[in-house]
DRENVO-604547 format. One line per field, with one value per residue (C-alpha): residue in one letter; x, y, z; residue number from 1. Coordinates in nm, 3 decimals, padded with zeros to 5 digits. Example, Ala and Ser with C-alpha at 12.3 -4.5 7.8 and 13.67 -1.06 7.14 Angstrom:
aa = c(a	s)
c1 = c(01.230	01.367)
c2 = c(-00.450	-00.106)
c3 = c(00.780	00.714)
i = c(1	2)
This chain:
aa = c(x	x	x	x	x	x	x	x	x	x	x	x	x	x	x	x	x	x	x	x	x	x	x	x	x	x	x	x	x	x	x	x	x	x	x	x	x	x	x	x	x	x	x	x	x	x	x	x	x	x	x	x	x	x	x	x	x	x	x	x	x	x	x	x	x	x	x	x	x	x	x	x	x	x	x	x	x	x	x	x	x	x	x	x	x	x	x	x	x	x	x	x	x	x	x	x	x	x	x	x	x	x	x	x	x	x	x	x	x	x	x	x	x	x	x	x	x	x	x	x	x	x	x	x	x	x	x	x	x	x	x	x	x	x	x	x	x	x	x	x	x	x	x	x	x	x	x	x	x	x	x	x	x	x	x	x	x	x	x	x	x	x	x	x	x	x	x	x	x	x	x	x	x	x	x	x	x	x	x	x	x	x	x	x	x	x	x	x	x	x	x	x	x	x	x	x	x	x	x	x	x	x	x	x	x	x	x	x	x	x	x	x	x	x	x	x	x	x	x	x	x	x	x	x	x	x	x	x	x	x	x	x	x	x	x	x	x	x	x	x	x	x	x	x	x	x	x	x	x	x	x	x	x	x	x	x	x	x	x	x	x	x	x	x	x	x	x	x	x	x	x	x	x	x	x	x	x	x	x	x	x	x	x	x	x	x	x	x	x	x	x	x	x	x	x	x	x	x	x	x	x	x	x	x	x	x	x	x	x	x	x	x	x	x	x	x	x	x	x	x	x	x	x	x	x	x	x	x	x	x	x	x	x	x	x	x	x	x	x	x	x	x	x	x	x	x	x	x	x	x	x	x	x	x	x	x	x	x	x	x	x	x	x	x	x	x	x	x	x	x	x	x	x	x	x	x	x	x	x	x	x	x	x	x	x	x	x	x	x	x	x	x	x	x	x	x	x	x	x	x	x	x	x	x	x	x	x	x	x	x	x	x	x	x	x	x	x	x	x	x	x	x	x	x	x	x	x	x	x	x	x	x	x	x	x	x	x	x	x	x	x	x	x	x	x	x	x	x	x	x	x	x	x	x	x	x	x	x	x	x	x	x	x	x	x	x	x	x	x)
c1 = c(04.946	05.136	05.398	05.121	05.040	05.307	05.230	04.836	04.942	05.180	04.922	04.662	04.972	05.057	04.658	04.590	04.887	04.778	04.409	04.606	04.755	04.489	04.390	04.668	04.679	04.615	04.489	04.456	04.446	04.336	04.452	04.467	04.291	04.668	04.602	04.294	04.380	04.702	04.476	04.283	04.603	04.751	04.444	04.231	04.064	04.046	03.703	03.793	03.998	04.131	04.160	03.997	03.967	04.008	03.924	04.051	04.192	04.170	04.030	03.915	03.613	03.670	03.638	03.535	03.882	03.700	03.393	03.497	03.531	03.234	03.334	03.550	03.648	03.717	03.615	03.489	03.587	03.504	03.619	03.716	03.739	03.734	03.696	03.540	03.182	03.229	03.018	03.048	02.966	03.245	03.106	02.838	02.918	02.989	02.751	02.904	03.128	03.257	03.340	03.212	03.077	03.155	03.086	03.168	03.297	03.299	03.122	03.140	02.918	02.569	02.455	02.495	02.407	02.723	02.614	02.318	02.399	02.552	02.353	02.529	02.729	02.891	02.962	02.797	02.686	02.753	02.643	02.706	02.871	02.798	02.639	02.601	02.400	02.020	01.881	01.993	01.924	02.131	02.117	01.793	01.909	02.037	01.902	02.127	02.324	02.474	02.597	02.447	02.299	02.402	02.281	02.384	02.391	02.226	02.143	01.959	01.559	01.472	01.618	01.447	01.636	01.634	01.412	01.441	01.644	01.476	01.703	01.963	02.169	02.282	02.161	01.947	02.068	01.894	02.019	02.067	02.263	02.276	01.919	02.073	01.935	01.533	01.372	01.627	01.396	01.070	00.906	01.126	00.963	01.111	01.182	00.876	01.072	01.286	01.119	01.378	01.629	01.869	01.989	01.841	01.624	01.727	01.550	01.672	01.590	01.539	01.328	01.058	00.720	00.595	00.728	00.552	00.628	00.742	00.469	00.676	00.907	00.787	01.037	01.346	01.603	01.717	01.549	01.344	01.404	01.227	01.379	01.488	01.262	01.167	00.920	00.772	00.377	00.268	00.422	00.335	00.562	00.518	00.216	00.392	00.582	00.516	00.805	01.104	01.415	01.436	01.302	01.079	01.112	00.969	01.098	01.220	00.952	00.792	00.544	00.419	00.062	-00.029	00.071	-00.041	00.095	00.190	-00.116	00.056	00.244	00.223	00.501	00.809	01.004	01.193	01.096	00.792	00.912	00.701	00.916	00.913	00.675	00.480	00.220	00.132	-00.229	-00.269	-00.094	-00.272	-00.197	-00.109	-00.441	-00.256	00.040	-00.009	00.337	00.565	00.861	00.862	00.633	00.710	00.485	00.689	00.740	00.459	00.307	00.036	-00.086	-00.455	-00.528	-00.389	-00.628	-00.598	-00.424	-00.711	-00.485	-00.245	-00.225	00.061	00.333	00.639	00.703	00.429	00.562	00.355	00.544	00.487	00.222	00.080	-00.221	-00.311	-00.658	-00.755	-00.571	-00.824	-00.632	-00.579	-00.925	-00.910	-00.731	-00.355	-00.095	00.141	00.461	00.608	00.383	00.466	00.184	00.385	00.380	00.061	-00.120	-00.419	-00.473	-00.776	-00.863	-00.659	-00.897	-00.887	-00.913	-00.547	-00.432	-00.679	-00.577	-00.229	-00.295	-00.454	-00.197	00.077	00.373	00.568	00.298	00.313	00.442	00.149	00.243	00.176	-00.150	-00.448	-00.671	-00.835	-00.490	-00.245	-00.115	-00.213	-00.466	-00.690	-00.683	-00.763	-01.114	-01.192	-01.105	-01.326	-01.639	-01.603	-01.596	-01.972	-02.012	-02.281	-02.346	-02.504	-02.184	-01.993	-01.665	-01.336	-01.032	-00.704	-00.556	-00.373	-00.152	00.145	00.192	00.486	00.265	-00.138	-00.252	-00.653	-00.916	-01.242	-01.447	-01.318	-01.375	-01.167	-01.072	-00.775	-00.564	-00.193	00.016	00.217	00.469	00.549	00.664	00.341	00.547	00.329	00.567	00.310	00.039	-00.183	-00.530	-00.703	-00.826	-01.106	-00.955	-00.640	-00.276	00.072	00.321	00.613	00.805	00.772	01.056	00.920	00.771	00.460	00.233	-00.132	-00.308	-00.544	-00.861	-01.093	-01.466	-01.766	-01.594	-01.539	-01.121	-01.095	-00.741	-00.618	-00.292	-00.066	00.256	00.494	00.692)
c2 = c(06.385	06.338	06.621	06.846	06.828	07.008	07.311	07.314	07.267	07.569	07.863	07.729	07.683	08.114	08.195	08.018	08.175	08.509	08.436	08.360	08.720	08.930	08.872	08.908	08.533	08.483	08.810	09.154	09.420	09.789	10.015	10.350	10.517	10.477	10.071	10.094	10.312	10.062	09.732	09.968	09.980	09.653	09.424	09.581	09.309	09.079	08.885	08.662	08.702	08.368	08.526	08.762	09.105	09.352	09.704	09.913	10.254	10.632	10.844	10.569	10.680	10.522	10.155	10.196	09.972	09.653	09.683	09.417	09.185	08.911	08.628	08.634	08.354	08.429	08.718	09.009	09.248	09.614	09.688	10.038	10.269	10.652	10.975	11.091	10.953	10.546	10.378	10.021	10.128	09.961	09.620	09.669	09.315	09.150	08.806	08.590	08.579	08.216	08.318	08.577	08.930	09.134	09.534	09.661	09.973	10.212	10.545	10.633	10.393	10.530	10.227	09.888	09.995	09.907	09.482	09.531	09.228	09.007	08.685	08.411	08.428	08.109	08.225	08.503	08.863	09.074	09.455	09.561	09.955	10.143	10.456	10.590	10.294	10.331	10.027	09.728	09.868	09.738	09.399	09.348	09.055	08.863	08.489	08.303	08.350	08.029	08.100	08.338	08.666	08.925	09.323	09.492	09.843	10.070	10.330	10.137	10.210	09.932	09.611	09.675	09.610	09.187	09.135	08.810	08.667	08.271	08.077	08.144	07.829	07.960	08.208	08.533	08.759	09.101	09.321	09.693	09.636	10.082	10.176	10.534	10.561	10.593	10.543	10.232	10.011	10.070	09.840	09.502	09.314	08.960	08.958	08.787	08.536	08.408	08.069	07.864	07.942	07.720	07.745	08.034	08.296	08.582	08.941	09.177	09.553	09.796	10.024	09.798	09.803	09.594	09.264	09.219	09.058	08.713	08.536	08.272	08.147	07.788	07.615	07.750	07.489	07.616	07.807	08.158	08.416	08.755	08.952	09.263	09.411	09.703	09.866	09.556	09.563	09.300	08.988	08.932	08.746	08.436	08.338	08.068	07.939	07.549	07.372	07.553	07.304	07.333	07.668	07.919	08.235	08.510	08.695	09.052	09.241	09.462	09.645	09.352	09.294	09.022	08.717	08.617	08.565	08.174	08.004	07.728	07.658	07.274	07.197	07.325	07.021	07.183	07.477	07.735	08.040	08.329	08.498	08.835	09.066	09.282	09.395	09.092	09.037	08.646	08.369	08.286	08.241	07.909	07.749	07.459	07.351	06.985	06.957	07.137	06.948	07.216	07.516	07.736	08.086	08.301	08.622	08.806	09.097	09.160	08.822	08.744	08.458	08.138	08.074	07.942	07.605	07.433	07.153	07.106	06.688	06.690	06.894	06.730	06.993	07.232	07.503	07.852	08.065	08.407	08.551	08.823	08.857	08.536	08.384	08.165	07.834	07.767	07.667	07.348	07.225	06.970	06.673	06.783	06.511	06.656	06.501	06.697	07.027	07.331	07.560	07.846	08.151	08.291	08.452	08.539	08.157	08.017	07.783	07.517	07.195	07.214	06.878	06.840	06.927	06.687	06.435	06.439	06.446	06.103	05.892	05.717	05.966	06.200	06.454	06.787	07.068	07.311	07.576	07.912	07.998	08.223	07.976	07.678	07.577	07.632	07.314	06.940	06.894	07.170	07.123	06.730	06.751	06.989	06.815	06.500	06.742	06.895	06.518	06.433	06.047	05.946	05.625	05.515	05.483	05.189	05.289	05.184	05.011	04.796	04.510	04.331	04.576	04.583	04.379	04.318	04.182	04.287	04.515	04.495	04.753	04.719	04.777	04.560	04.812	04.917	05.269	05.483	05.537	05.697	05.626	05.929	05.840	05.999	06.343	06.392	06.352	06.099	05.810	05.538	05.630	05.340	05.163	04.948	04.591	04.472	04.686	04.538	04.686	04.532	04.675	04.515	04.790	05.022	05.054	04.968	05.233	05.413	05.535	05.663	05.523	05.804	05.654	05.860	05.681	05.866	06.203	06.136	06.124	05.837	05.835	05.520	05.477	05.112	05.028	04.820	04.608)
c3 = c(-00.366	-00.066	-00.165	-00.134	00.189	00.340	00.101	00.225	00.568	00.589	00.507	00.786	01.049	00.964	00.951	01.273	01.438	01.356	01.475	01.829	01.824	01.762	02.139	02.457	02.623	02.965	03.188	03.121	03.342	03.297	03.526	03.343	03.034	02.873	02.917	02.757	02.470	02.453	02.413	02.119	01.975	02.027	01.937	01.729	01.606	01.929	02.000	02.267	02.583	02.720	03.106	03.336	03.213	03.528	03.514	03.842	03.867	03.820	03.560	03.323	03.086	02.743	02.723	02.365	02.291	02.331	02.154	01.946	02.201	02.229	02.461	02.790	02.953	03.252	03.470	03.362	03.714	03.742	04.069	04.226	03.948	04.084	03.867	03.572	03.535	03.404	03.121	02.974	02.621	02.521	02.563	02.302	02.120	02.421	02.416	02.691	02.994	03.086	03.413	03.687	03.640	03.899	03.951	04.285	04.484	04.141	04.235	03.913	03.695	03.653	03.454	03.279	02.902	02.737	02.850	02.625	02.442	02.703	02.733	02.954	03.239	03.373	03.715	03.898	03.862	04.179	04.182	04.490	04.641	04.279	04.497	04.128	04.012	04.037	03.800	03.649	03.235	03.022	03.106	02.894	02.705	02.970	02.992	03.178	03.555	03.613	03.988	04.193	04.137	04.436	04.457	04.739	04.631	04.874	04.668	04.389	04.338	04.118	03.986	03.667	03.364	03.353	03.143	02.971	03.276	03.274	03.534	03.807	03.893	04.246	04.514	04.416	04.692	04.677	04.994	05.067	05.378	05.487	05.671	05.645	05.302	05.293	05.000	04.818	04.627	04.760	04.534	04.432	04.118	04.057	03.718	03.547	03.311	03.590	03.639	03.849	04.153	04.181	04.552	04.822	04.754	04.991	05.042	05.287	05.191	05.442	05.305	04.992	05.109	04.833	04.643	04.307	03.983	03.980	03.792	03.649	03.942	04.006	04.192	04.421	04.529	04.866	05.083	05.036	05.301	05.353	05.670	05.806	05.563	05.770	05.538	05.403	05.456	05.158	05.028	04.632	04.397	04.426	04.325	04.054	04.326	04.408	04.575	04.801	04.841	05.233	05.439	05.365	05.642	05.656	05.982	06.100	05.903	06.178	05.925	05.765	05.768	05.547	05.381	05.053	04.735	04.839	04.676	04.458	04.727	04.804	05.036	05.258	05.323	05.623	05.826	05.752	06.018	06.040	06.338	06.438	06.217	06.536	06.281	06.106	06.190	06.095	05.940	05.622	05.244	05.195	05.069	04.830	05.123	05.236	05.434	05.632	05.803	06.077	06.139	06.389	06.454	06.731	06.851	06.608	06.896	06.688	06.577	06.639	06.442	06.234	05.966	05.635	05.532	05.404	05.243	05.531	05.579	05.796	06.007	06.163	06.444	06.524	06.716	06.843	07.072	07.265	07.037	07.267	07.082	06.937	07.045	06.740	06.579	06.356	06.099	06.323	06.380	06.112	06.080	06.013	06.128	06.397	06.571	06.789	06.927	07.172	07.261	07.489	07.636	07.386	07.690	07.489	07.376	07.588	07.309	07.246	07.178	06.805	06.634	06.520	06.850	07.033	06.800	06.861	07.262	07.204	07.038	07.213	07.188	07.437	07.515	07.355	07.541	07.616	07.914	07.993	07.775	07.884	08.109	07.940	07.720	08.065	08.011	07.852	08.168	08.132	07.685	07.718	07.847	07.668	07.364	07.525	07.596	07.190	07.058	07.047	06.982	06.697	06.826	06.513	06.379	06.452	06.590	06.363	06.476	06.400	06.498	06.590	06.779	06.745	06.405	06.207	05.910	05.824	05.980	05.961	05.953	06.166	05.847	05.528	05.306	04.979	05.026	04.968	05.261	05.438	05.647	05.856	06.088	06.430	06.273	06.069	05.730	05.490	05.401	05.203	04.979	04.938	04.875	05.151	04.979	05.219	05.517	05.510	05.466	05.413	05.714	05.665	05.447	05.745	05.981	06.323	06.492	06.603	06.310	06.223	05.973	05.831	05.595	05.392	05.336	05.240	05.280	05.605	05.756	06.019	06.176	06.409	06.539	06.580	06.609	06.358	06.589)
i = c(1	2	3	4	5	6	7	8	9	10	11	12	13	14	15	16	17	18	19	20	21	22	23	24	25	26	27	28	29	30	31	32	33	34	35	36	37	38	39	40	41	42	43	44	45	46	47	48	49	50	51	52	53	54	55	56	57	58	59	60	61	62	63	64	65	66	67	68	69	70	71	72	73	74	75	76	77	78	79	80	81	82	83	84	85	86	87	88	89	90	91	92	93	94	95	96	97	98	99	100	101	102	103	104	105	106	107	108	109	110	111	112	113	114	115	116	117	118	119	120	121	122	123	124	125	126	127	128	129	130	131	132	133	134	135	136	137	138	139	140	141	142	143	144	145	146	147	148	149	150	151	152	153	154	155	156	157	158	159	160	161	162	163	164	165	166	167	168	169	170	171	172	173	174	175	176	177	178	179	180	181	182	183	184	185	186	187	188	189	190	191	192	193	194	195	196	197	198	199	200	201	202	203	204	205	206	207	208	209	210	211	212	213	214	215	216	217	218	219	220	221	222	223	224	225	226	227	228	229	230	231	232	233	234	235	236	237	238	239	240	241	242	243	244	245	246	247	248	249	250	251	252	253	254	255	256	257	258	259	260	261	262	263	264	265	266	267	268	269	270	271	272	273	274	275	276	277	278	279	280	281	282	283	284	285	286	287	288	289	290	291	292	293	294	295	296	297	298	299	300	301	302	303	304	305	306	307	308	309	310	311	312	313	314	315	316	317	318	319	320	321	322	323	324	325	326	327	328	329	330	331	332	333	334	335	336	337	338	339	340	341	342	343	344	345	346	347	348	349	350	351	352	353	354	355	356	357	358	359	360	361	362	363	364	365	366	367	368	369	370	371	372	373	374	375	376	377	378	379	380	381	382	383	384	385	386	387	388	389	390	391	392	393	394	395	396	397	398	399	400	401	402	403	404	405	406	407	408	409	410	411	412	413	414	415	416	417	418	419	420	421	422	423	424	425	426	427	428	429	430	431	432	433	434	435	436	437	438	439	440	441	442	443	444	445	446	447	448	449	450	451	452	453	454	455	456	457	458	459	460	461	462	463	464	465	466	467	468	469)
């Protein structure tokens, strides 16, 4: 038996050795028609490139050479290719690229057919200067972008064409970058499979008026941006959408004039920025977020009103700046946690003595910064009594308290009731979720500090502040 095995082993040594050669080793670069008619030639029979496969070059309008090609490794670049018109037809059996996928600067390439079966990409897919390139067909059975997905092409009108696209690992970057061209994308659907972002969601399109589709993105794990959208009047999309990683903007839009399409929306962990959109009329759309680690409303001429926010328990930094037309913060006359707070330079705002805002005047931390308002919210003076001559005492209630003050241990409730209970600390942001057992509540995992203990009996929200020494 044993003399065999050199016999068996020498037929699999010459088959595998000729599997190795039907495909070139290492990278392979076409820069004529001749190299592509040569790798035809040469390979035949070839289904998987080991390297990069770069495309670049003059005159080059057959790629029909690899259509037996299913799997590259590495790159697949098609980078400045000039001449005759360009298709990828070639590709036709190409199922998955290991590496990056990158089309850029090639005037001639009026679409994306011949990737009709591709269905992974390990890296990232960048479109970007194909002034030929209207759509994104021919990428219909893409599932899977594991790094980012970038479109800058100016000239595009839709990004139709990823259909069964489920999940980008990095940034989705959609961008037209040349105002000069009126018209690009005026309506930008989100494909409606694509349930997860892995890093930022970024829109900047000059001329989309609309943003639709999107009905299964649920969670994005950077931050979502929408600015410098210059046509922009309506913000849809994201109605799935119920957790962004950091930021959530939405800035630079000067024809925007409402906000909705955010209504499983349940938190922004660091800054909601509406900033800059002159015709947005009020801040709204948000009825599911409870917290925001920093909201800031500035520099929107047109603003009248913040409304909306009905589930809003706490903000860490509440800024509203130079809104020339805002008069109402309605949104804020409920109890809503606040650490720091700027009211500025809104000379329409008389009425500033809304409930979270009187509430936050009263506890024991550097005073907000309220300046240069319409009369009646001029400054912390003229907002504090009116916030004492709005609070109407029912004296049939007994008033609640805590003690002792500071503590380092128990900290008891006036009433010894059993009720659930929160605890916020000085930025608004809800670190303990607990139960009160006969008004009483264990301290001592908080880091000293100063904090507000909010209680909900009855219906009604009682919040008291103390300190953990």
């Amino acid at each position: 038996m044993l003399s065999i095995r050199p016999l068996f082993l020498i037929p699999c040594l010459v088959v595998h050795t000729a599997l190795l050669a039907q495909c070139p080793t290492g990278n392979v670069a076409i820069l004529s028609q001749e190299d592509a008619d040569a790798f035809g030639s040469d390979y035949p029979d070839c289904t998987t490139l080991s390297g990069d496969l770069f495309i670049s070059g003059q005159l080059i309008n057959d790629l029909s050479a690899f259509v037996g090609v299913e799997v590259i490794q590495g790159d697949l670049r098609v980078e400045q290719v000039l001449g005759s018109p360009l298709d990828l037809t070639g590709f036709n059996g190409l199922t998955h690229v290991e590496g990056s996928v990158l089309v850029r600067n090639t005037l001639p390439l009026r679409d994306l057919q011949g990737l009709n079966a591709l269905q992974r990409i390990g890296g990232d897919l960048l479109v970007e200067a194909c002034d030929s390139l209207k759509t994104l067909e021919g990428l219909s059975a893409l599932r899977v972008v594991e790094g980012d997905l970038v479109i800058g092409n100016v000239s595009m009108t839709s990004i139709d064409g990823l259909f069964q696209l489920d999940t980008i690992g990095g940034n989705f970057i959609v961008t037209d970058a040349d105002v000069s061209l009126p018209g690009s994308l005026p309506t930008l659907t989100i494909p409606a499979d694509l349930d997860h972002v892995g890093g930022d969601l970024v829109i900047a399109t000059g001329y989309t008026t609309s943003l639709t589709g999107g009905t299964g993105l649920e969670r994005i794990g950077g931050e979502l941006q929408l600015g410098i959208c210059f046509s922009l009047q309506s913000i849809g999309g994201f109605n799935a959408l119920d957790a962004v990683g950091t930021d959530l903007r939405i800035y630079g839009n000067p024809s925007l004039t409402s906000i909705t399409g955010f209504g499983e929306l349940d938190s922004v962990p660091g800054e909601l920025w509406v900033y800059g959109n002159w015709a947005l009329g009020t801040v709204g759309g948000f009825p599911q977020l409870d917290h925001c680690g920093r909201m800031i409303i500035e520099g929107n001429t047109d603003l009248v009103s913040v409304t909306g926010f009905a589930d809003l328990d706490s903000v860490g930094n509440l800024l509203i700046n130079a809104n020339d037309a805002l008069a109402d913060l309605s949104a804020f006359d409920r109890p809503i946690g606040l650490g720091e707070l700027q009211i500025t330079s809104n000379p329409q705002l008389a009425i500033c003595h809304v409930q979270a805002v009187c509430d936050r005047i009263a506890v024991f931390l550097p005073g907000p910064s309220i300046a240069n308002n319409a009369t009646g919210c001029m400054n912390e003076g003229e907002v504090q009594p009116n916030c004492i001559s709005t609070t109407v005492p029912d004296t049939t209630v007994p008033q609640w308290s805590v003690y002792p003050v500071p503590t380092a241990g128990t900290l008891n409730l006036s009433h010894p009731l059993n009720a659930p209970a929160q605890v916020l600390d000085h930025s608004g942001r809800t670190v303990l979720h607990t139960t009160l057992r006969h008004g009483q509540l264990d301290v001592r995992a908080l880091v000293p500090g100063v904090y507000h203990l909010q209680v909900i009996d009855a219906g009604t929200v009682h919040r008291l502040s103390f300190i953990r020494e």
